[in-house]
PDB file of N, CA, C, O and CB in Angstrom:
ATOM      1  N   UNK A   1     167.141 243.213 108.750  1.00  0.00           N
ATOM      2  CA  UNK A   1     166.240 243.974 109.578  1.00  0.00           C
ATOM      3  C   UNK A   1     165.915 243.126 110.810  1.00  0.00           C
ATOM      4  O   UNK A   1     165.679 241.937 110.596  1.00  0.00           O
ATOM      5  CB  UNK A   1     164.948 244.374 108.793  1.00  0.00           C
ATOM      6  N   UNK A   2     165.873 243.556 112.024  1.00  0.00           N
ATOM      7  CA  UNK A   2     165.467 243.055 113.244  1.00  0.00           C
ATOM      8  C   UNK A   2     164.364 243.499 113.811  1.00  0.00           C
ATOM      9  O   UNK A   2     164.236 244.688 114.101  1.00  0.00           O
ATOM     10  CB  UNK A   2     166.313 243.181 114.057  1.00  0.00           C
ATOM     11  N   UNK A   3     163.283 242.452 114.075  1.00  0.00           N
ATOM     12  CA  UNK A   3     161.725 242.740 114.476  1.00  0.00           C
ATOM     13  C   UNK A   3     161.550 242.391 116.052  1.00  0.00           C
ATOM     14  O   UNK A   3     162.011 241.308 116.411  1.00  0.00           O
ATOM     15  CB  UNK A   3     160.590 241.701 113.505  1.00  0.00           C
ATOM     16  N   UNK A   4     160.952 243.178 116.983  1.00  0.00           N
ATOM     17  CA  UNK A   4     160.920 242.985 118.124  1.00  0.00           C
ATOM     18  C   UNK A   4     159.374 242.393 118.186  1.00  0.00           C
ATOM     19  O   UNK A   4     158.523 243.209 117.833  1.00  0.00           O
ATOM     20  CB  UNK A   4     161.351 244.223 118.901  1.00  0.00           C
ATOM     21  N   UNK A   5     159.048 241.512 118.456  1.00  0.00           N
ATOM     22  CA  UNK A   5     157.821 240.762 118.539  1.00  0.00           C
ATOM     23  C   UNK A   5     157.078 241.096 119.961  1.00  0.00           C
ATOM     24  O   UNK A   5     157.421 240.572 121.021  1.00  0.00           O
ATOM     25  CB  UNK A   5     158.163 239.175 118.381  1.00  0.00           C
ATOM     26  N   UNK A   6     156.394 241.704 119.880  1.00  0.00           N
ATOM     27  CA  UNK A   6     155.638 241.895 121.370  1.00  0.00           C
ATOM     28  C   UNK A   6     154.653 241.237 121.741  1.00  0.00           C
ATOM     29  O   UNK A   6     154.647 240.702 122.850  1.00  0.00           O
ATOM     30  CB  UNK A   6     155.128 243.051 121.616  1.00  0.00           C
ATOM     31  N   UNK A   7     153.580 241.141 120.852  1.00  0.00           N
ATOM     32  CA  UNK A   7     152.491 240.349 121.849  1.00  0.00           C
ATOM     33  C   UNK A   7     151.384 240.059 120.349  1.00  0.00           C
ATOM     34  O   UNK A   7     151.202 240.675 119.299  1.00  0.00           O
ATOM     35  CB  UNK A   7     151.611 241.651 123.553  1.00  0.00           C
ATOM     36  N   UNK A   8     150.844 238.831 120.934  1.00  0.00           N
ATOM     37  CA  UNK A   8     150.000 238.242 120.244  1.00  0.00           C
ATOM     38  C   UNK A   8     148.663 238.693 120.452  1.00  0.00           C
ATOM     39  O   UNK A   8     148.162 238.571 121.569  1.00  0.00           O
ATOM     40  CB  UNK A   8     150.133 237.023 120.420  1.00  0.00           C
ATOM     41  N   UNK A   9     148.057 239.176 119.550  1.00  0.00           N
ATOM     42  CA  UNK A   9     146.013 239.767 120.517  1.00  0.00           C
ATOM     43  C   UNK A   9     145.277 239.165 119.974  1.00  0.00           C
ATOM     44  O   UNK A   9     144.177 239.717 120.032  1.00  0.00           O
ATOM     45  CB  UNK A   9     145.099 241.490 120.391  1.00  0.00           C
ATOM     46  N   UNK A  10     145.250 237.806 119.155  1.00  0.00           N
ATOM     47  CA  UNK A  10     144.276 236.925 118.576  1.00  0.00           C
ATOM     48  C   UNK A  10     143.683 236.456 120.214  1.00  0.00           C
ATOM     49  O   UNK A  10     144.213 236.234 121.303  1.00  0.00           O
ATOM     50  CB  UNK A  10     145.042 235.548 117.399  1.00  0.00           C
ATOM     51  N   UNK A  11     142.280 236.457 119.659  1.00  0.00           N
ATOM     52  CA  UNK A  11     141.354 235.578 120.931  1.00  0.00           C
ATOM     53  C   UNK A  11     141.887 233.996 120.997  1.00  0.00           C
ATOM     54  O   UNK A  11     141.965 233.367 122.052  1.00  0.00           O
ATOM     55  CB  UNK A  11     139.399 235.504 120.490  1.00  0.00           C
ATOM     56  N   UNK A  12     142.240 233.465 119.689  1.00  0.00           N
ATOM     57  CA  UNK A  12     142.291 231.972 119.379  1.00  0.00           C
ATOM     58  C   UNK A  12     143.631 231.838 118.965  1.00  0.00           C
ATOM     59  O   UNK A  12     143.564 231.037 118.033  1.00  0.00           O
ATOM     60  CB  UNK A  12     141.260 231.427 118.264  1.00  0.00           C
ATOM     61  N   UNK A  13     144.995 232.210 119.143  1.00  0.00           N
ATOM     62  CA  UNK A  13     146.139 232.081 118.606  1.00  0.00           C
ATOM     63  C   UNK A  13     146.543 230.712 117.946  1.00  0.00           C
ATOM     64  O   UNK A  13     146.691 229.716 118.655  1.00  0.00           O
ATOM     65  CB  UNK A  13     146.948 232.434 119.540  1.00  0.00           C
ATOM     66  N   UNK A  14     146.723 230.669 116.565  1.00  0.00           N
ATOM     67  CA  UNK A  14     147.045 229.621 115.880  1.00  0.00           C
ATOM     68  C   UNK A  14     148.412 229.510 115.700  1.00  0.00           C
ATOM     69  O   UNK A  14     149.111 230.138 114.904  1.00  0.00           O
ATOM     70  CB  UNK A  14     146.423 229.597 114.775  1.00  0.00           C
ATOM     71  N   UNK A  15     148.882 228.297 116.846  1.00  0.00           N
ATOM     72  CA  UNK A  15     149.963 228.030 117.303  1.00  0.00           C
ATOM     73  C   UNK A  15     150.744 227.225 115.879  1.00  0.00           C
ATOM     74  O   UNK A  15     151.911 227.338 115.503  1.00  0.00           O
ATOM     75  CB  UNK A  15     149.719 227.210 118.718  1.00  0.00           C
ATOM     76  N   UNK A  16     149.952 226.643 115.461  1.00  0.00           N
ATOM     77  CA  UNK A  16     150.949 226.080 114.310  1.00  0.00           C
ATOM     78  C   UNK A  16     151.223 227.162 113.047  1.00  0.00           C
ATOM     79  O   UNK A  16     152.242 227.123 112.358  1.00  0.00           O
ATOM     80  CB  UNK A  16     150.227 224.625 113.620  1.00  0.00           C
ATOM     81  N   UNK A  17     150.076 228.185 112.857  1.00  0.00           N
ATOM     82  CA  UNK A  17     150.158 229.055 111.982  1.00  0.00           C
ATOM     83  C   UNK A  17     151.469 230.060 112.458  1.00  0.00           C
ATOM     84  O   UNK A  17     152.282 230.470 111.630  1.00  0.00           O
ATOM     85  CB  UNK A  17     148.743 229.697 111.843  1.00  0.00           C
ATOM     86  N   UNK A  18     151.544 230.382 113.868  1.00  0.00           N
ATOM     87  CA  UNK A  18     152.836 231.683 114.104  1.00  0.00           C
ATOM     88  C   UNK A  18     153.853 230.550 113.737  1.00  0.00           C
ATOM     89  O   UNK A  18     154.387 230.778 112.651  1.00  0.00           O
ATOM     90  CB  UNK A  18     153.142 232.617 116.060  1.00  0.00           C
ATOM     91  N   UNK A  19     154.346 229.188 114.443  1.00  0.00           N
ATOM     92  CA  UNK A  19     155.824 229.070 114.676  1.00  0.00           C
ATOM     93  C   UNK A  19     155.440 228.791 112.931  1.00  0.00           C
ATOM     94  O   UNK A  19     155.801 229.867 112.454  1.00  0.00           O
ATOM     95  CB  UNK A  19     156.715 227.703 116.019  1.00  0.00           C
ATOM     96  N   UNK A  20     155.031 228.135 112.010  1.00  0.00           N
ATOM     97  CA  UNK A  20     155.501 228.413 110.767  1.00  0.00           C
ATOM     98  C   UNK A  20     155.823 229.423 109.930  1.00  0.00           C
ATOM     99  O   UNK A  20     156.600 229.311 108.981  1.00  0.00           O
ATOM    100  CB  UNK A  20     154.998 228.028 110.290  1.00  0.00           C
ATOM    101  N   UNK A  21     155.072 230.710 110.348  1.00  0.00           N
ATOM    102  CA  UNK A  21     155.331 231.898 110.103  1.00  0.00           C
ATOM    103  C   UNK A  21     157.111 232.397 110.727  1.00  0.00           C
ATOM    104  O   UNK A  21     158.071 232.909 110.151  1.00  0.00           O
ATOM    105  CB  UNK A  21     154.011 232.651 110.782  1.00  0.00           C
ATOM    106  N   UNK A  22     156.982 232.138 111.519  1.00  0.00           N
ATOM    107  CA  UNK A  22     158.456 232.423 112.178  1.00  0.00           C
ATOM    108  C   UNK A  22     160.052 232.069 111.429  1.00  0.00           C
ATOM    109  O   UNK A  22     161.048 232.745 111.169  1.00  0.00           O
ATOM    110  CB  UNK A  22     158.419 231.521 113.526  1.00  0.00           C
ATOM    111  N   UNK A  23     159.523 230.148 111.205  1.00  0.00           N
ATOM    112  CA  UNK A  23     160.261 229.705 110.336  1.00  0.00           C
ATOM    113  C   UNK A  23     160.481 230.158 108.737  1.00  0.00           C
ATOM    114  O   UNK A  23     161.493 230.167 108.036  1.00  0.00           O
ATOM    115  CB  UNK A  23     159.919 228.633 110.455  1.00  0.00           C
ATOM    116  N   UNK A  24     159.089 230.530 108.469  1.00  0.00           N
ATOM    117  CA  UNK A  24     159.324 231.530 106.718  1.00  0.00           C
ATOM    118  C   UNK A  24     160.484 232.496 106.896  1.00  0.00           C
ATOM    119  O   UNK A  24     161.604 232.444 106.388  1.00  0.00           O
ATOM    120  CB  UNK A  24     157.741 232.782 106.171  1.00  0.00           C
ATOM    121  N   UNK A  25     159.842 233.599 107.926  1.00  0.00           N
ATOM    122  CA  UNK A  25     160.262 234.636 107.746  1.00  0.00           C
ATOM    123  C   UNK A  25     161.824 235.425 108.485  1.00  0.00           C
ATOM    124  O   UNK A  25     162.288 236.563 108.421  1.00  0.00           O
ATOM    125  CB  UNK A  25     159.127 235.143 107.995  1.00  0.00           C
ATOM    126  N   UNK A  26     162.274 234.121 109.177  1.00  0.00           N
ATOM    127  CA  UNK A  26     163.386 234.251 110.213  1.00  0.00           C
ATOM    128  C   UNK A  26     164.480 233.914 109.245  1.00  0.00           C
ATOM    129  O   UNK A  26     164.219 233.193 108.281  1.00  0.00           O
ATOM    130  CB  UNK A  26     163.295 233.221 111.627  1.00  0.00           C
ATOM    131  N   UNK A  27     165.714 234.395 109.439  1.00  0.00           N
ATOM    132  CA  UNK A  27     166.812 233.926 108.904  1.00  0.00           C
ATOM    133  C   UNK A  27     167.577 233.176 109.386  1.00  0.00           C
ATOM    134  O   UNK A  27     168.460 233.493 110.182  1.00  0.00           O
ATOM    135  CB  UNK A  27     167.388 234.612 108.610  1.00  0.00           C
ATOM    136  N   UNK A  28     167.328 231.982 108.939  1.00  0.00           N
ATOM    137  CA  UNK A  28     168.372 230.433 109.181  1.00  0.00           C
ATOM    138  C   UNK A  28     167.402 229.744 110.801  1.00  0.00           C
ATOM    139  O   UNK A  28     167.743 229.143 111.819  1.00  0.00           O
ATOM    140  CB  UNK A  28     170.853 231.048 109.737  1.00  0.00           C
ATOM    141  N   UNK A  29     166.179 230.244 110.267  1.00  0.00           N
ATOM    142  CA  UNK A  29     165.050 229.953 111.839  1.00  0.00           C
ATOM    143  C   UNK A  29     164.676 228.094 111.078  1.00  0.00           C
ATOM    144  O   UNK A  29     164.563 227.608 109.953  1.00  0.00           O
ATOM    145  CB  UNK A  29     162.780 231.637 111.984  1.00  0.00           C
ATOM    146  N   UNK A  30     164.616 227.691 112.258  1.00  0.00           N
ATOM    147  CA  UNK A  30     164.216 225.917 112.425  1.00  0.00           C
ATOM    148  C   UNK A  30     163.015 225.637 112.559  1.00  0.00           C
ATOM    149  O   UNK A  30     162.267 226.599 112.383  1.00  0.00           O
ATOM    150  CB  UNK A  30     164.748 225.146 113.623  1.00  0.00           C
ATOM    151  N   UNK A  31     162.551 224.713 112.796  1.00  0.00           N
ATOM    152  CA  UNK A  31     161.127 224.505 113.223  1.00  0.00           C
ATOM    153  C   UNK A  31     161.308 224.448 114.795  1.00  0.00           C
ATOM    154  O   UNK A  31     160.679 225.227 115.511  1.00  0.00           O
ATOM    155  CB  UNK A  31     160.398 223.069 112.547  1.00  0.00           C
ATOM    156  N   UNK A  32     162.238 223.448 115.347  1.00  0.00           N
ATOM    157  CA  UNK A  32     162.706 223.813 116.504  1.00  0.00           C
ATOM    158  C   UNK A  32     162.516 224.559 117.661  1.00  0.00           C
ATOM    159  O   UNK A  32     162.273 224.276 118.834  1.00  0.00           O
ATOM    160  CB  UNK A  32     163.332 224.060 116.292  1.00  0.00           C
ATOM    161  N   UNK A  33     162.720 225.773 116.919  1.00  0.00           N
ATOM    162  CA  UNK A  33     163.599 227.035 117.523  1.00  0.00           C
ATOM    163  C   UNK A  33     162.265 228.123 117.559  1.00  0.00           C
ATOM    164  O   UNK A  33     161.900 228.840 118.491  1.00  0.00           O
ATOM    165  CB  UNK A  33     165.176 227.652 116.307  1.00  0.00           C
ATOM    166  N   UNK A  34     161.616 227.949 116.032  1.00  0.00           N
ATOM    167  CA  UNK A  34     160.211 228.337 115.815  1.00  0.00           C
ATOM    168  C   UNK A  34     159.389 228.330 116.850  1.00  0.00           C
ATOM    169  O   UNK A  34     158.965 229.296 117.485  1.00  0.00           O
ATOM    170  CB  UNK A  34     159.625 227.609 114.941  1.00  0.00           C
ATOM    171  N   UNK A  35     159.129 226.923 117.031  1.00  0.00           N
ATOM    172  CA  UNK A  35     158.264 226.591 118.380  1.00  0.00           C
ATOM    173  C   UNK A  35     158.866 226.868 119.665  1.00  0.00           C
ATOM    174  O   UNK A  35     158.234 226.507 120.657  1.00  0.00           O
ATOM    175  CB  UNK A  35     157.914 225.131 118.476  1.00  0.00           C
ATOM    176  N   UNK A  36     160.017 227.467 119.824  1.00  0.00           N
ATOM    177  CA  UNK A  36     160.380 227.864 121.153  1.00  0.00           C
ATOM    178  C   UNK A  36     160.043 229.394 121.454  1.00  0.00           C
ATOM    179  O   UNK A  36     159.535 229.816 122.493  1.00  0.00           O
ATOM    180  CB  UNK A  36     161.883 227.588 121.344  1.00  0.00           C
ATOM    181  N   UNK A  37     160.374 230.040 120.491  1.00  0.00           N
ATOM    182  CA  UNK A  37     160.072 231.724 120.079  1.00  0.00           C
ATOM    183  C   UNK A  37     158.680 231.799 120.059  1.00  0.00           C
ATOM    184  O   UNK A  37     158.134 232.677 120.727  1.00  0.00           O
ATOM    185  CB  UNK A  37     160.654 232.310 118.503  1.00  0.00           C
ATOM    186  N   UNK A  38     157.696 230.629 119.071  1.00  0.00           N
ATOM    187  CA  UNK A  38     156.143 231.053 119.663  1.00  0.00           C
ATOM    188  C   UNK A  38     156.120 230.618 121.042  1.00  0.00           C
ATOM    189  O   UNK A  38     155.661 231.628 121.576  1.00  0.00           O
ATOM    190  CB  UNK A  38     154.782 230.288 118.855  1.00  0.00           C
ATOM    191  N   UNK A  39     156.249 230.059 121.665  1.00  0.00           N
ATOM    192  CA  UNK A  39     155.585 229.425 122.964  1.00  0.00           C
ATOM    193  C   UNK A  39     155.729 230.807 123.793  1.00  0.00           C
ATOM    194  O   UNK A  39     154.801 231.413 124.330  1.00  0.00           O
ATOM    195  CB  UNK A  39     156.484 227.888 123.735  1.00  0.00           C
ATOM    196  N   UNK A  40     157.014 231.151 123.781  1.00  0.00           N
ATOM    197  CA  UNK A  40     157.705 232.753 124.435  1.00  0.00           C
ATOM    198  C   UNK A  40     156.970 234.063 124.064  1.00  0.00           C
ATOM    199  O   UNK A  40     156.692 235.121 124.628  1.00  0.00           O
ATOM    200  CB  UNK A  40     159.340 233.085 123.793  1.00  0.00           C
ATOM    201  N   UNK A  41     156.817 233.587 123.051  1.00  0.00           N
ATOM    202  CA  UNK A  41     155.685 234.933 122.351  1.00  0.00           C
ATOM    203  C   UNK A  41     153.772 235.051 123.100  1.00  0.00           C
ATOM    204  O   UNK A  41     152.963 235.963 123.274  1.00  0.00           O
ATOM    205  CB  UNK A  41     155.440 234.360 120.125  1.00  0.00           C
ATOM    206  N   UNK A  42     153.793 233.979 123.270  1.00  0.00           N
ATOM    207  CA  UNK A  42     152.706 233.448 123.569  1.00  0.00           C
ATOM    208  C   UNK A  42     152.285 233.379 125.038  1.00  0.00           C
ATOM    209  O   UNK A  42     151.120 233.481 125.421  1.00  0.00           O
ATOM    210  CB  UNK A  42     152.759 232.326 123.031  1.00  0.00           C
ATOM    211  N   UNK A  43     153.277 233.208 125.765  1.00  0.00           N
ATOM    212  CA  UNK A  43     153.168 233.333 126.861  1.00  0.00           C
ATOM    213  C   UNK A  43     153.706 234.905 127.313  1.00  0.00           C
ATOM    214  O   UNK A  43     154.091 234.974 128.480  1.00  0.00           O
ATOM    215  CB  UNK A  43     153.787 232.182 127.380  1.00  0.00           C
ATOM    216  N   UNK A  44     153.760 235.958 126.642  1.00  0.00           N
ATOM    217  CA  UNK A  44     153.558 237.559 126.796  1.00  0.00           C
ATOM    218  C   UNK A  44     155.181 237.963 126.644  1.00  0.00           C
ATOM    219  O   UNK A  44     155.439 239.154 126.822  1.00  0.00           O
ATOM    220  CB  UNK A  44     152.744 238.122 128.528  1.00  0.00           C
ATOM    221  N   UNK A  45     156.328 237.031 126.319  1.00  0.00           N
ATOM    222  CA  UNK A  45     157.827 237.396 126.561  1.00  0.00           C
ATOM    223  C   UNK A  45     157.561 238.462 124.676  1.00  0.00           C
ATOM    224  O   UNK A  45     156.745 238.460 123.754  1.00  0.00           O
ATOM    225  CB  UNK A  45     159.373 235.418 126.732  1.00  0.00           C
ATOM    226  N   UNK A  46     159.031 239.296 125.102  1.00  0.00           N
ATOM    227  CA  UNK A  46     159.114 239.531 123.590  1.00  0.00           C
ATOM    228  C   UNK A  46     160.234 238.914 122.906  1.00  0.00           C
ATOM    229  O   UNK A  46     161.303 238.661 123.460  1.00  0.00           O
ATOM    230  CB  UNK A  46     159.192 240.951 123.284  1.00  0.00           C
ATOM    231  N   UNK A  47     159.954 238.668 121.638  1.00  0.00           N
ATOM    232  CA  UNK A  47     161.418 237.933 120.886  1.00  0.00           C
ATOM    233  C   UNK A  47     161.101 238.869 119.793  1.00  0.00           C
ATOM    234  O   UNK A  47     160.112 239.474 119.380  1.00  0.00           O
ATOM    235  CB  UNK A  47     161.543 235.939 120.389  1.00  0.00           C
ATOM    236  N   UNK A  48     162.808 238.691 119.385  1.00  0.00           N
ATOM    237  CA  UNK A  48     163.494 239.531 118.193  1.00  0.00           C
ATOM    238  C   UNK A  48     163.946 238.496 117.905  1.00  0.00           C
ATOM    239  O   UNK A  48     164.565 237.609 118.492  1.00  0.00           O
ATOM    240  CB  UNK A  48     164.500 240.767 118.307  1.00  0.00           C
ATOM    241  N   UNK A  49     163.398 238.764 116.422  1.00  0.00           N
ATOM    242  CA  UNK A  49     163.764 237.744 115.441  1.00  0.00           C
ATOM    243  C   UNK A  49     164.759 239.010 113.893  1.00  0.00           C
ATOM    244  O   UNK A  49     164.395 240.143 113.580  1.00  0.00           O
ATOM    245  CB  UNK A  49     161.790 236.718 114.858  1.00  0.00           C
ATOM    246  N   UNK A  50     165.723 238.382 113.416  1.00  0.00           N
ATOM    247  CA  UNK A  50     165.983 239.112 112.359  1.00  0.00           C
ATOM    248  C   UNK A  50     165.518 238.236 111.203  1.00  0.00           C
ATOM    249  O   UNK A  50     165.414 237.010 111.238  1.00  0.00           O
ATOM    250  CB  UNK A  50     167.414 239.539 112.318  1.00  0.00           C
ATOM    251  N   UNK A  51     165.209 239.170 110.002  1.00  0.00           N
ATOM    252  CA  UNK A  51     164.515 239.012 108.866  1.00  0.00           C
ATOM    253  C   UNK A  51     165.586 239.269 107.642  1.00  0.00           C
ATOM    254  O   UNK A  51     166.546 239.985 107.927  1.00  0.00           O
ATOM    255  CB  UNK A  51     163.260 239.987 108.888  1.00  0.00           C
ATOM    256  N   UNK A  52     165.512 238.795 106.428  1.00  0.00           N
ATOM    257  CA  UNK A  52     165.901 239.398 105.125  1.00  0.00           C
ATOM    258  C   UNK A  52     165.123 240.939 104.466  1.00  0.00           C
ATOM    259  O   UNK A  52     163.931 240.837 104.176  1.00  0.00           O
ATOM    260  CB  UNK A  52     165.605 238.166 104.118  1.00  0.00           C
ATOM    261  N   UNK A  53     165.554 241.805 104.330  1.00  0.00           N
ATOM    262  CA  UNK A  53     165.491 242.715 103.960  1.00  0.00           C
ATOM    263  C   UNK A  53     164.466 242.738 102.323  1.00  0.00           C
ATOM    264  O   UNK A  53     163.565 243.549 102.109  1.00  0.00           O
ATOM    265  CB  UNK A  53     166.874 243.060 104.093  1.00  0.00           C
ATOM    266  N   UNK A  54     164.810 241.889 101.571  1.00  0.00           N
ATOM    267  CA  UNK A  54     163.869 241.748 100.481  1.00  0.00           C
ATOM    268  C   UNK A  54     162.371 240.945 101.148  1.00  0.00           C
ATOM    269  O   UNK A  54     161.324 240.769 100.526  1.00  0.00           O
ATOM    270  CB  UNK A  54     164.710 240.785  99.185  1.00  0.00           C
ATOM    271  N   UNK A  55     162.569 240.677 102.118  1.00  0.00           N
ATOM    272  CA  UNK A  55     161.228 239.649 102.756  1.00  0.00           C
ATOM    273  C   UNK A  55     160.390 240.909 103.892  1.00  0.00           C
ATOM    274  O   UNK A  55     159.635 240.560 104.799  1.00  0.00           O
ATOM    275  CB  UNK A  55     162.068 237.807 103.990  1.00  0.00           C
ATOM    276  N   UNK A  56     160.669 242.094 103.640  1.00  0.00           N
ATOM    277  CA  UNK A  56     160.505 242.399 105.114  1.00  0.00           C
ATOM    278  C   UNK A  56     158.644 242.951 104.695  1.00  0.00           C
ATOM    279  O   UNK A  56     157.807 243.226 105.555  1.00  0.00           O
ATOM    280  CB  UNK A  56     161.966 243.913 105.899  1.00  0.00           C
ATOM    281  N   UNK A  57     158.495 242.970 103.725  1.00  0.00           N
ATOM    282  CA  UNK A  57     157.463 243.793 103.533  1.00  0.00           C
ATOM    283  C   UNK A  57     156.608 242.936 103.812  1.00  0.00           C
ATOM    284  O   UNK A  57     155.876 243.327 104.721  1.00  0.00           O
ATOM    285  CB  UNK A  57     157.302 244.460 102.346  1.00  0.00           C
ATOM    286  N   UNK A  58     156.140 240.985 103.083  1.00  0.00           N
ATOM    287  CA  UNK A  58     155.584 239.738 103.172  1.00  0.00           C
ATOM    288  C   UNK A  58     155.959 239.588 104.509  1.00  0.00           C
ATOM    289  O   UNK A  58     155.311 238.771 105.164  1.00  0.00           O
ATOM    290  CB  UNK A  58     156.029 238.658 102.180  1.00  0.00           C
ATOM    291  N   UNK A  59     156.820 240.170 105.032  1.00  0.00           N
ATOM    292  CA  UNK A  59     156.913 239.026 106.196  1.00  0.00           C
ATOM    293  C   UNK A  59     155.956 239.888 107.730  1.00  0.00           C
ATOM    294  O   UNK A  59     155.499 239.360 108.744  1.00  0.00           O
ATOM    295  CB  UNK A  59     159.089 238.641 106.619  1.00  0.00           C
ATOM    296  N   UNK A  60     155.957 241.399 107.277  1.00  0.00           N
ATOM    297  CA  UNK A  60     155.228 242.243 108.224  1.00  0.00           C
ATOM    298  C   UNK A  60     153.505 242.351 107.939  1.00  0.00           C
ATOM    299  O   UNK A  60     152.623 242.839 108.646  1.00  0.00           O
ATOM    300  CB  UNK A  60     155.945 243.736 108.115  1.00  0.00           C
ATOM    301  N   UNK A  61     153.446 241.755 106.752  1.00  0.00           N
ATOM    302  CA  UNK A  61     151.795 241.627 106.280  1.00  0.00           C
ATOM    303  C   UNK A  61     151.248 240.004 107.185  1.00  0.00           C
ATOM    304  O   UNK A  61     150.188 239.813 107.782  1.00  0.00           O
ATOM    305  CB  UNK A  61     151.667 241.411 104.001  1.00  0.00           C
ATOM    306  N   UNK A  62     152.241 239.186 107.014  1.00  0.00           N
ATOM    307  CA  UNK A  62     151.877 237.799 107.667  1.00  0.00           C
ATOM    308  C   UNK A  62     151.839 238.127 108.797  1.00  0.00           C
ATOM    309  O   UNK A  62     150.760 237.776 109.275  1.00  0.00           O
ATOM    310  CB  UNK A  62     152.730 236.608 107.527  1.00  0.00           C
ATOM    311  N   UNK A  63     152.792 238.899 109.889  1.00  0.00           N
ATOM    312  CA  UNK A  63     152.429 239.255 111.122  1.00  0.00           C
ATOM    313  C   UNK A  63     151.136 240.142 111.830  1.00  0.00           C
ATOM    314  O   UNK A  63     150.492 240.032 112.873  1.00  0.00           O
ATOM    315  CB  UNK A  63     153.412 239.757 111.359  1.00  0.00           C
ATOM    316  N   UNK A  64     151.130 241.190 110.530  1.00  0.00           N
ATOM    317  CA  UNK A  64     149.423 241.600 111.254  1.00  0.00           C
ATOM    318  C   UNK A  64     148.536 240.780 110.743  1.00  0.00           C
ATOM    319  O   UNK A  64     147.442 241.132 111.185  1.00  0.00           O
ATOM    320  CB  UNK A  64     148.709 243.159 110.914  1.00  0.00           C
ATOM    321  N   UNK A  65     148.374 239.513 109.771  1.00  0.00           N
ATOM    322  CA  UNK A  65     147.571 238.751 109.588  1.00  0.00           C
ATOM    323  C   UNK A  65     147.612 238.021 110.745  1.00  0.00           C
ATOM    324  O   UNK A  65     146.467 238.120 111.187  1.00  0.00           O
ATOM    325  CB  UNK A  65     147.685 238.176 108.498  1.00  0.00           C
ATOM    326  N   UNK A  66     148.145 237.462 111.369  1.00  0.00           N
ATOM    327  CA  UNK A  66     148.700 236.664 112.497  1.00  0.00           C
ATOM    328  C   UNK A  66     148.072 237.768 113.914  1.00  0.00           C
ATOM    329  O   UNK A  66     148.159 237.250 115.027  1.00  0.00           O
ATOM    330  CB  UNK A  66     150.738 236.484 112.306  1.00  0.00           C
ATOM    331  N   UNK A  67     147.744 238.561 113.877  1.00  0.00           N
ATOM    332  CA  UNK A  67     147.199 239.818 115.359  1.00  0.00           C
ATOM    333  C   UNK A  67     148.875 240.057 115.992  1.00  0.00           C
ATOM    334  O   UNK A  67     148.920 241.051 116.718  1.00  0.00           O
ATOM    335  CB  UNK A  67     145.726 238.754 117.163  1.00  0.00           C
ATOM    336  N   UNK A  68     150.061 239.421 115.861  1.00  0.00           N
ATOM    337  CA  UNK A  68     150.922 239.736 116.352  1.00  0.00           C
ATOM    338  C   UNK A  68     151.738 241.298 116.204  1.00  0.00           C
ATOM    339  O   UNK A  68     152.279 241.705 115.175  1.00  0.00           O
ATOM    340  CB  UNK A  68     151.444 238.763 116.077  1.00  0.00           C
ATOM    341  N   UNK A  69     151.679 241.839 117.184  1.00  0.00           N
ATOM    342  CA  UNK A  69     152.226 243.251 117.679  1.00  0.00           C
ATOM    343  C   UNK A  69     153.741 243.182 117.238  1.00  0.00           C
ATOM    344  O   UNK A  69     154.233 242.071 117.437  1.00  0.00           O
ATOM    345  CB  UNK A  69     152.061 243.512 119.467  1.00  0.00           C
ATOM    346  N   UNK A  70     154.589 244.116 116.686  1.00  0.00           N
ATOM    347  CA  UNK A  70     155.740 244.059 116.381  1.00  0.00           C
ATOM    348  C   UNK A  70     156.535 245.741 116.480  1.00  0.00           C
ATOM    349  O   UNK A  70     155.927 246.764 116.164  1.00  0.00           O
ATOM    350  CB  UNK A  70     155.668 243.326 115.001  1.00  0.00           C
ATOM    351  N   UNK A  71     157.898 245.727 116.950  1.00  0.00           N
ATOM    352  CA  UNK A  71     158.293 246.897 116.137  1.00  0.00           C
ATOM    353  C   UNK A  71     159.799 246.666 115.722  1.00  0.00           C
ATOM    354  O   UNK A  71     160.578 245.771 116.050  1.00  0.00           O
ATOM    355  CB  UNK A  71     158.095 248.305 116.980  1.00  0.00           C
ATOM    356  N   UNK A  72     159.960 247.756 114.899  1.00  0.00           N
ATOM    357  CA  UNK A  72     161.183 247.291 114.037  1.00  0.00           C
ATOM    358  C   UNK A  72     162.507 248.015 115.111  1.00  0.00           C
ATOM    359  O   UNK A  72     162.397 248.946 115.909  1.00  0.00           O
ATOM    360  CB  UNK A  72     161.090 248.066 112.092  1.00  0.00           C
ATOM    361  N   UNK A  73     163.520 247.329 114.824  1.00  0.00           N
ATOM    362  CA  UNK A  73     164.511 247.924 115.653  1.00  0.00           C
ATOM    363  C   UNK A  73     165.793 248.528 114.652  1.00  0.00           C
ATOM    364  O   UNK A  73     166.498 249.466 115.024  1.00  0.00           O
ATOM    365  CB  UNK A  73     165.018 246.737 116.760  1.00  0.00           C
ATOM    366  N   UNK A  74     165.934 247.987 113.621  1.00  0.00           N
ATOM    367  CA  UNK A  74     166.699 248.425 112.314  1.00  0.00           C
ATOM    368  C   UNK A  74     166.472 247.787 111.161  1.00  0.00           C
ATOM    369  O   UNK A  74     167.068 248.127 110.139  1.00  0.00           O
ATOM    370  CB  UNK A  74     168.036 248.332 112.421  1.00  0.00           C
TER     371      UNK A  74
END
């Protein structure tokens, strides 16, 4: 499944909380790469990230825990 990440609406965005979230829930995602996709996220870009299909349900509950805006693309 592929998630289009749009925008973050936390007042206080917890920068270490998204890129670890990213790294859970991304397939074959780094820490790296994590922190490049939040910074992008963060600064208003959108990233698509793809997900595992058995993860998609945990991994869309951590994102509205997170205030991050998303939509699915398949």
């Amino acid at each position: 499944m592929k998630l289009n990440l749009l925008s973050c609406d936390a007042q206080r965005p917890d920068r270490r909380a998204i890129a670890s979230c990213l790294t859970d829930i991304s397939l074959g995602g780094n820490d790296s790469l994590s922190n490049e996709l939040m910074d992008m996220l963060l600064e208003g870009d959108a990233v698509t990230v793809a997900i595992e299909d058995k993860n998609s349900g945990s991994a869309l509950r951590a994102l509205r825990k997170l205030s991050i805006d998303y939509e699915i693309l398949e």
